[in-house]
C-alpha positions, 0 to 999 in steps of 0.5 A: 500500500502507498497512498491509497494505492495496493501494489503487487511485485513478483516474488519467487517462492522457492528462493524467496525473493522478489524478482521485479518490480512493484506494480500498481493494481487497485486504486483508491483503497481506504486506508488510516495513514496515522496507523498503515491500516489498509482495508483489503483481504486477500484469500488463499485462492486469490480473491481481492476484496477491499473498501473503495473510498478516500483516507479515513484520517479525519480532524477531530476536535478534544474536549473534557468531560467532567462527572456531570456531562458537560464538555469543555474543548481542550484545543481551540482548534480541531487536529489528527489525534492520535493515542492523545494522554494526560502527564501523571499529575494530569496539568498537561495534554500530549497528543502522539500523533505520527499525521503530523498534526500539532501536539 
């Protein structure tokens, strides 16, 4: 997977290894860049299947709730969390995000 794009590239089973080139075979495949998620399956008999649609990465806003359910926005600005964490004694938000976002 690159970009949306699956590739396919010769390889020879017997002396295990590749034998060409990469070539791209299906187009517009969803995937998650934060993670490499990429949802296609491929069968034992050879049957491809996967969801036909854009990069599902999404901005996304992060708000507090506190016990009596009410929310209060922690950033003033919506990014590409990922796998966000408060420090131990809970004064300061981190946000581990490898989509490049700010933390």
């Amino acid at each position: 997977m690159h970009e949306g794009t699956l590739f396919a590239i010769p390889f020879d089973l017997k002396r295990l290894e590749v034998t060409g080139a990469p070539v791209p075979i299906v187009n517009g495949i969803v995937t998650n860049p934060a993670t490499g998620g990429a949802q296609f399956a491929l069968s034992d008999t050879g049957n491809l299947v996967y969801v036909a649609g854009p990069s599902v990465i999404q901005n996304v806003s992060i708000d507090w709730m506190d016990r009596a359910g009410t929310f209060t926005p922690l950033r003033e600005r919506t990014a590409r969390y990922l796998f966000p964490t408060f420090s131990p004694e809970g004064k300061r938000f981190s946000n581990a995000n490898p989509g490049g976002s700010p933390k």
